[in-house]
N, C-alpha and C positions, 0 to 999 in steps of 0.2 A: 298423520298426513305428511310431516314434513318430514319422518323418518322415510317414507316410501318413496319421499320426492327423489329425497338422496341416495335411495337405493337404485332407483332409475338414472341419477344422474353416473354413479359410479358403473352401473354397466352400459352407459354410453360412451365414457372415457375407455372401459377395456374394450369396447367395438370400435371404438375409434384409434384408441394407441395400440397395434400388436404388440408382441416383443418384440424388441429392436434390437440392433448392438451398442457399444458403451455412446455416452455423448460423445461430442466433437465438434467443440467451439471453435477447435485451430483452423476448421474451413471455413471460417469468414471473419478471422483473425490475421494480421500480416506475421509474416513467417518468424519463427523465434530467432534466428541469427539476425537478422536485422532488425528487431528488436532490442536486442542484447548490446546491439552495434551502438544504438542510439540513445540508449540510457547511460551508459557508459561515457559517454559522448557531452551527457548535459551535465552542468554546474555540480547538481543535486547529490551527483552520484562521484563526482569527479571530488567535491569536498566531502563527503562519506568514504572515501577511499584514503584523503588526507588525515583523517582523525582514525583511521584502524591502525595507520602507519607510526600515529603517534602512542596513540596506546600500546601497540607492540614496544615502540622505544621505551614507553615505563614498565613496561610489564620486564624487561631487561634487566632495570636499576632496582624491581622489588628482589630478584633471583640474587642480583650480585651484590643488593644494601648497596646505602649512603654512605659507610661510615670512609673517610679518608684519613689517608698520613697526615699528619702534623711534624713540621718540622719548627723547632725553636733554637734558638741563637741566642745564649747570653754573652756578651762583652762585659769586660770587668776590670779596673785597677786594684790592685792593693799596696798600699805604703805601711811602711813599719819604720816610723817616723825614730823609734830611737837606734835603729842600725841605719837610720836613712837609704832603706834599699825601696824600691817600686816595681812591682811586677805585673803584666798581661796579664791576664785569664781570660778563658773562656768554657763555655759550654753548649754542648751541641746534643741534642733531645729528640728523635725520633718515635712518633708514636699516633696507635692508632686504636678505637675502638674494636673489638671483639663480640658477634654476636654468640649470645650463650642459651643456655634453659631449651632450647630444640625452637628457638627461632626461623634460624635458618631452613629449615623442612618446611614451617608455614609459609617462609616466605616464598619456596618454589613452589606452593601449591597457591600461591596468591598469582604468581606469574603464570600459569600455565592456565588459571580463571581469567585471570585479566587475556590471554592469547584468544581464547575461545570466545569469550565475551566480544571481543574485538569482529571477529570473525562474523558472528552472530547478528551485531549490529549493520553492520556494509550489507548483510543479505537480507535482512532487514528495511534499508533504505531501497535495495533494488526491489522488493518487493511493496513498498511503498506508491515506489514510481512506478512500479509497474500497473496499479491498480491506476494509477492517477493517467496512465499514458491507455488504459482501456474506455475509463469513463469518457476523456477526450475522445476517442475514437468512435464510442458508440454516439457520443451526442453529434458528432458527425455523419453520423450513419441515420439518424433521426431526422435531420436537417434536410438529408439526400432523400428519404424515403419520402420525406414534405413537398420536398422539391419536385418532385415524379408525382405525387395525387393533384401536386397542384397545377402541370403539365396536361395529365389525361384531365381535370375538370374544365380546365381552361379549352382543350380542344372540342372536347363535347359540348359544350355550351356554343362553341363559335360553329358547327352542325347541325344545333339545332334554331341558331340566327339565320344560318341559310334557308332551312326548312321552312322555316317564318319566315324568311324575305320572300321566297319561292310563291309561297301560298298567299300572305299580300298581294304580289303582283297581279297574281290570279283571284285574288277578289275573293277570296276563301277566307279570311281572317283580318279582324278588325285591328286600326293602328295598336292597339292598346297591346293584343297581343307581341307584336312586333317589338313596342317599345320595350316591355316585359323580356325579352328574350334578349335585347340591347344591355338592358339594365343589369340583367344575368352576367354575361359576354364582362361590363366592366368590375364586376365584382369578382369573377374570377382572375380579371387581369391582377386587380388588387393583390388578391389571394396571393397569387402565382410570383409580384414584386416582394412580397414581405419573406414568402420561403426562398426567394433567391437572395432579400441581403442575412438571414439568417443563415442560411450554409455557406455566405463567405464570410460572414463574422466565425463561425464553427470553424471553419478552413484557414482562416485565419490565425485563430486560435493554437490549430496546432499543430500548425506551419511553424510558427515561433517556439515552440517548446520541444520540436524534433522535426528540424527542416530535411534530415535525411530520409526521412518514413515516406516513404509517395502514399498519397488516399486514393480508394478507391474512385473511378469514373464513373460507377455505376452503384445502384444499392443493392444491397444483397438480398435475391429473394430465397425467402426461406420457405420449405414445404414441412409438410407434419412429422415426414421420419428423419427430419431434422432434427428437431429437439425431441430425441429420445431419451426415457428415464435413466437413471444411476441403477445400475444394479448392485450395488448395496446399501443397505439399509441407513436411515436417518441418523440411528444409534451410532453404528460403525461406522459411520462417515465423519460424525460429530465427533468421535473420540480419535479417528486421523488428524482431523482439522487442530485439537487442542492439542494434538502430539507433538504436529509438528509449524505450528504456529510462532512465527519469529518473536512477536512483541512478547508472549506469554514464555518462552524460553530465556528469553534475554532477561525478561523478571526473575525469573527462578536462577537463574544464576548468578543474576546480580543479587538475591538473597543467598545462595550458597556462597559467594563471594563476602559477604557481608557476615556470616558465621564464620571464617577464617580472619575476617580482620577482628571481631569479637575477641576470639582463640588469640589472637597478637596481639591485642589491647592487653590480654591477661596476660600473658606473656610477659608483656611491657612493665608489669608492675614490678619485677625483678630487671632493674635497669643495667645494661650492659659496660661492663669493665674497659677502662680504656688503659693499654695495655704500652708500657713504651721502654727504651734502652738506650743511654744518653755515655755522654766522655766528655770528659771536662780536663783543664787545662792550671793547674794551680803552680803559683806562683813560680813563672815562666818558663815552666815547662817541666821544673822539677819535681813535679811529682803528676802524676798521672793517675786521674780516678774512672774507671766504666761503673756500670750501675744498673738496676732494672727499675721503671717505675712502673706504679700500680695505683690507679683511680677509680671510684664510682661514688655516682651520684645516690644522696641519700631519698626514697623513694617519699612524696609524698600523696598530699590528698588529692592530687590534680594528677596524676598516674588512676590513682581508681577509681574517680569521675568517668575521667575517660572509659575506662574499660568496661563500666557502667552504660553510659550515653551509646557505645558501639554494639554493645548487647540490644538495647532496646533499638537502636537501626535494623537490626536485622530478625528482629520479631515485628517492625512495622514492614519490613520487606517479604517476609514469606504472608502477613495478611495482606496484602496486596496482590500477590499472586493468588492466594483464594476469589479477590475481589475481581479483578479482570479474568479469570475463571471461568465465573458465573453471569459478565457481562459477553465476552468472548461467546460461550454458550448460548445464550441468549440471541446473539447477533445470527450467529450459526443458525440458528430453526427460525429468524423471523427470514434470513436469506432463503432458506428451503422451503417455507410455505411460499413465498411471492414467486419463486419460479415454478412449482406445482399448480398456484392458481393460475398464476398466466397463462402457464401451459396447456392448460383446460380452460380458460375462457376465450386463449387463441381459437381453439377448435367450434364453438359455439359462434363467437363472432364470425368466423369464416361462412359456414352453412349461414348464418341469419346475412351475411355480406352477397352471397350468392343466390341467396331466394332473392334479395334487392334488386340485385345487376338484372335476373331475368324480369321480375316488376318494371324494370326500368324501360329495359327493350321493350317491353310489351306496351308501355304506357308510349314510348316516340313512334308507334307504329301506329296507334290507337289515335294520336296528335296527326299524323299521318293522312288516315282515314277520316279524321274528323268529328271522333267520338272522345277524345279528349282535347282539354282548355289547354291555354298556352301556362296556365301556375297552377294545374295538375301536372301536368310532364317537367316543369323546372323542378316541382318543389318532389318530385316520385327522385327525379335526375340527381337531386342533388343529394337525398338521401340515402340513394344507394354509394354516391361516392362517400359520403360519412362513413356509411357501415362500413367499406373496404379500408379507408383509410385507418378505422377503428381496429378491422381485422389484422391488418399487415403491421399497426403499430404494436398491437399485444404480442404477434410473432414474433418483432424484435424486440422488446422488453423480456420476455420470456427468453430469448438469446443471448441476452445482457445477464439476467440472471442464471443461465447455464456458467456461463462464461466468467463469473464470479466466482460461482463454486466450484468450479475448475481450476481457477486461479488458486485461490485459498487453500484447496485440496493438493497442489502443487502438481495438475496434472496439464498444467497449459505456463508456459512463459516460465518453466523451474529455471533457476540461475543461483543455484546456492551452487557454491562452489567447495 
């Protein structure tokens, strides 16, 4: 039975969804240059641009090394007290570490990780905000859609006050209906106050976090070849998504990143020669010595701690990249079932929201004539604007969830640069 139900329900979705062409969340999305404009524009993005610009400066000092000149200065007397003579000296010692063992090759492959990683992160916070400056927008659009049911309830009800005041007059209908129909009239007013300070708390909202963006004046109505399907598959969408997904690359390369400093830890434990060439000044001038010096530290146990401790950073870094993965993954299909079901329960709610609206008519005309009570027609009135309100809200949740996987898929709002 309930296999059969589902097979009925599935070919009511192909009678209902033709083929379509791809989605297209950008038409009731504000344009991406002004978008771009305004994230750009906020804190958010404005300090993620200051921290790429710094990691590039260290990514600079990993290519060229720390190490620097030393310059030393000895001053000196000497007396030779049985000839009673006293003389100057001095010495002057220039010198500088040397890196050796194929350091220097890790370390430009450490700057050119650190470059990309840099990169990676900024398009990463703009994708961040990006996600955060849509959900602002849709809960504004929710707000607006509230705002307009609770507009058309609030007018129907004060239509069918008159109806009832009409027919009082004329002695058709008892006060009670009348007061019923009053009582209607202020519970919609109600309604109709609460979605109005709700959409300017929502507008409020995100007025302050991107005062350049204008909101729409109206709510967006959406029809069925609106939200048409992906045309490809869940599989291949999944495996786009974890391609090219900021947070899960920026992991994997901060563990490639972390195998190179590994590779330098070990490195490390053959410590670099500091390498210098000095002139000195003996007994006031007469005699003159140049020289080459030559230093290194003797390695010990805290060189291959280290080199240890950085290995296992970067065996906790590539399982971390397994672990956000498979959450990554997971995020992915629970996002793609809730816009498939919305998008098939918009279409159900719809039909059941339009069998109502006709019930509805038929029941103020029925009120009319005289053949319906005054809370049969309130309570038919009211539930057809539930139904609708129900129907148009799943349309845009279901647009919300396009408009996600869109995002994510990098087919709406891309700003990777």
């Amino acid at each position: 039975m309930n296999k059969s139900l589902i097979w009925i329900g599935n070919c009511l979705c192909v009678l209902v969804w033709p083929a379509m062409a791809a989605p297209n969340a950008q038409a009731f999305l504000p344009a991406e240059a002004a978008v771009k404009e305004s994230l750009l524009a906020s804190p958010i993005i404005q300090s993620a641009r200051a921290q790429k610009e710094a990691m590039r400066l260290r990514s600079n000092t990993m290519r060229t090394g720390t190490a620097e000149f030393t310059l030393r200065a000895n001053l000196q007397e000497r007396r030779v007290p049985a000839q009673h003579e006293r003389f100057l000296e001095s010495t002057f010692t220039l010198e500088r570490p040397v890196r050796l063992w194929g350091k220097s090759a890790v370390d430009g492959q450490l700057s050119a990780k650190t470059i990309a990683l840099a990169d990676l992160e900024f398009n990463d916070a703009m994708h961040e905000a990006s996600r955060e400056l849509m959900k602002l927008w849709f809960a504004h659009a929710h707000m607006m859609l509230a705002m307009e049911q609770a507009q058309k309830q609030k007018d129907s009800t004060a239509q069918i006050l008159q109806l009832a005041q009409a027919r009082f007059k004329q002695g058709e209908i008892a006060r009670m209906d009348l007061e019923l129909a009053q009582a209607e009239v202020q519970r919609a007013q109600a309604a109709w106050q609460l979605a109005q300070a709700d959409l300017s708390v929502a507008r409020v909202a995100f007025a302050q976090r991107y005062p350049a963006l204008p909101l729409p004046s109206q709510p967006a109505h959406i029809a069925s070849e609106d939200l048409s399907d992906f045309a490809q598959s869940q599989v291949d969408l999944k495996a786009m998504f974890l391609n090219q997904n900021h947070e899960l690359n920026a992991l994997r390369l901060e563990a490639e990143r972390l195998q190179l400093w590994a590779e330098r830890a070990r490195l490390d434990r053959m410590a670099d020669p500091t390498v210098g060439i000095y002139t000195a000044r003996d007994r006031g001038g007469a005699e003159q010595v140049t020289g080459l010096t030559l230093s290194m530290p003797l390695s010990g146990s805290v060189r291959r701690d280290h080199a240890l401790a950085t290995l296992a950073d970067a065996q906790a870094a590539a399982d971390k990249v397994r672990r956000l993965t498979v959450q990554l993954s997971a995020g992915f299909d629970q996002l793609w079932i809730q816009f498939h079901s919305k998008r098939a329960a918009a279409v159900q709610l719809q039909l059941a929201a339009d069998t109502q609206s006709r019930a509805a008519e038929k029941s103020r005309k029925a009120y009319a004539l005289g053949e319906h009570s005054m809370s049969e027609t309130l309570l038919i009135a009211r539930a057809a604007f539930e139904q609708q309100f129900a129907a148009t809200r799943m349309q845009l949740e279901a647009l919300e969830r396009m408009a996600e996987l869109q995002l994510e898929l990098h087919q709406v709002w891309d700003f990777d640069g």
